[in-house]
Structure formats: C-alpha cells, structure tokens
C-alpha positions in Angstrom: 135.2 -39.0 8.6 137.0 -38.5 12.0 134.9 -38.0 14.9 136.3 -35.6 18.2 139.9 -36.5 17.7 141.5 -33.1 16.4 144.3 -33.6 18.7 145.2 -37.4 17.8 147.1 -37.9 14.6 147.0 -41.6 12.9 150.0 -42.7 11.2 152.1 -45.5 10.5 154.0 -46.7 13.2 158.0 -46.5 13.7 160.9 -47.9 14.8 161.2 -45.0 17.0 157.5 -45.9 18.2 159.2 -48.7 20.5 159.2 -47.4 24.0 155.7 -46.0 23.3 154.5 -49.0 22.5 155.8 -51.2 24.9 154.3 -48.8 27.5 150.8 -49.0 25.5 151.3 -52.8 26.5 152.4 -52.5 29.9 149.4 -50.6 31.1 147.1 -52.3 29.3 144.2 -53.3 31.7 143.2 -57.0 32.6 139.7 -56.9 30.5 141.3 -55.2 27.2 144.1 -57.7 27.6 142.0 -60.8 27.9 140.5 -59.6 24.5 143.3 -58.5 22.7 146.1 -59.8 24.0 146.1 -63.2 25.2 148.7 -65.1 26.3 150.5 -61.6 24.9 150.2 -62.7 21.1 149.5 -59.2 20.1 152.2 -57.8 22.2 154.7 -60.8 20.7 153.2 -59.5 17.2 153.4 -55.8 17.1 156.8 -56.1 19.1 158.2 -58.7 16.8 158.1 -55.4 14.0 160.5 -53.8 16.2 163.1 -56.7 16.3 163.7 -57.9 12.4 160.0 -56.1 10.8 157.4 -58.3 9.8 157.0 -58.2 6.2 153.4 -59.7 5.5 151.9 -57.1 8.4 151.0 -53.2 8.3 151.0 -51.3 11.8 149.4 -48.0 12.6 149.4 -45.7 15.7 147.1 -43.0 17.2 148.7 -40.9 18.8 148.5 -37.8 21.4 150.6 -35.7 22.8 153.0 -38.2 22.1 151.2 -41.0 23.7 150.6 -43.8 22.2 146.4 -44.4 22.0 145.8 -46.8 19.9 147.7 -49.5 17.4 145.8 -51.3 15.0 147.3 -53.5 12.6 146.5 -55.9 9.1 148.5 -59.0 8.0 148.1 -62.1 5.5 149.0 -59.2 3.2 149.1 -61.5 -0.1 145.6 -62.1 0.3 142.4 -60.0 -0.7 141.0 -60.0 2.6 143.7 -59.4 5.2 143.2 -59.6 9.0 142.6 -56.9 11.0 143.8 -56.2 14.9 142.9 -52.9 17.0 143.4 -52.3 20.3 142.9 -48.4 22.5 144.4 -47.4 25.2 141.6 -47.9 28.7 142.0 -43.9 29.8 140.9 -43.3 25.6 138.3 -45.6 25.4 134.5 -43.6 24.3 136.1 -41.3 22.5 135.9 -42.6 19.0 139.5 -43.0 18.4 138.6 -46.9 17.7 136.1 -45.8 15.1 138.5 -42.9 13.8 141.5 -45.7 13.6 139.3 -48.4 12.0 138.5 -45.5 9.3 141.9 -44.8 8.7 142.8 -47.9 8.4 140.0 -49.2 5.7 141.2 -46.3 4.0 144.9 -47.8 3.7 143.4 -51.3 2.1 141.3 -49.5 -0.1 144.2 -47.8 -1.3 146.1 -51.0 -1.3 143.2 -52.5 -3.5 142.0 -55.1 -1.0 138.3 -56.7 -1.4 138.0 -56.3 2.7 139.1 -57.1 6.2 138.8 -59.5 8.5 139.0 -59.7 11.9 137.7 -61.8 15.1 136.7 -60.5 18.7 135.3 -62.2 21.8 131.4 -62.8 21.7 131.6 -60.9 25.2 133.4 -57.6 24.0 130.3 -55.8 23.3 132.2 -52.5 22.6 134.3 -53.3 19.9 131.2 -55.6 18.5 129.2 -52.4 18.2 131.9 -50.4 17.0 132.5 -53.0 14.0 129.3 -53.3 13.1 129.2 -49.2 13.4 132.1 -49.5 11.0 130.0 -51.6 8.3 131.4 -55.0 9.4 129.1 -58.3 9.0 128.9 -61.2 11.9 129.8 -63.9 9.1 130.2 -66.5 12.1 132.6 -68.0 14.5 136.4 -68.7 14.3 137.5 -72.4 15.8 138.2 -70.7 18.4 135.1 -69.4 19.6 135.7 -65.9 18.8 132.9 -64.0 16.4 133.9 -63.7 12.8 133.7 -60.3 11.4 133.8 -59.2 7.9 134.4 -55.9 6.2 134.1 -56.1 2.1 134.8 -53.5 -0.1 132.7 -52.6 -2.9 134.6 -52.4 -6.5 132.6 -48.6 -6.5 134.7 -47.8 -3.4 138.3 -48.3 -5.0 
C-alpha cells in the first residue's frame, strides 16, 4: 500500500525520538502550524509522551535518514472511534508520506479492533482534505470549532 517512500520507515515513536521531534516542531512552517498546531497543542501533546507518557494516546513516526518526517498520532483510546492527528514535515510534503502514514496507521486500529477514526482539519487545508478523502474518509460535518469533521469507519469484513 505504500506509495514512493522505500527510504522512510513508519514506526512507533520513542523516548529516544525526543530531540527529533522537538526539531520536527521547531521548523515547522507558519501555514502547517496554523493547521496543526495551534496555540502549540500538538506540540504540548506529542511532547507531553516524552515527560510522564500518555496512556490513552498512540504516536507514530516516519522517518528518514534519521529525520523525523512525519508524526501522526490517535487518542480517546477506550472508545471505538479514536481521534486521529497527522502532521509532515514542509520539505516532505507531495511525496505521499501523509498517505503512506495514514495507511499505516488505519492498519494499527484495525489491528487494535476499532470501528474507525476520527479526526478534524481546517476547511482551508485543502491538501490534507484531499488526502483524507483519498484515504476513504467521509465529511460527516463541522466540529464547534469550525474545523471539518472527518470520519473513517471500518467495515467488520476488514478486521
């Protein structure tokens, strides 16, 4: 199911992953910031793993050349449809390692036995729109906040 990515591995992410992914962070550009991490919530999230591990979340890296690509992440793991969070790296951006992470990780919930994910992206990110709905995501609607609800089920023939 990957795409072009033969030199990015996708893995779980580590505690040695720190530095890495602080960096990712730090050079994350304005626009993929003001979509995925506002008011650094994301960054506050994936770092809080590092400090005392955050036991209802699941984190995952791409990775190449032992640069850190992409993170994606799920949480609200008691429930049947977690939430999902991606984010790649700017210079990595058209080269399918979105769509080869969001595989990866639909794979992990399926194998976890959840009915879906669930995520939520600004109406104006029109690259990660397509991508979702290139992944088999449904526009089920808007969040409070204003952001597009999007919805990936999982069929009881794909578990």
């Amino acid at each position: 199911m990957l795409q072009n990515n033969q030199n990015i591995s996708f893995r779980p992410m580590r505690a040695e992953d720190r530095k890495s992914v602080q960096s990712f962070f730090d050079e994350m550009g304005k626009e993929s910031a003001s979509f995925f991490n506002v008011d650094h919530g994301n960054e506050k999230r994936v770092m809080a793993y590092f400090e005392n591990g955050k036991p209802d979340h699941l984190f995952w890296v791409a990775e190449a050349e032992g640069l850190i690509v992409g993170i994606a992440f799920i949480w609200d793991l008691d429930s049947m449809i977690p939430w999902f969070g991606i984010a790649v790296r700017d210079g990595f951006k058209g080269r399918h390692v979105g769509t080869d992470l969001t595989s990866y990780v639909v794979e992990e919930c399926l194998s976890r036995g959840c009915g879906g994910i669930l995520l939520r992206t600004a109406e104006r990110n029109l690259p990660a729109r397509g991508l979702y709905e290139k992944s088999g995501f449904e526009n089920i609607g808007r969040h409070p906040s204003g952001e597009i609800l999007y919805l990936k089920r999982f069929s009881l023939q794909s578990k």
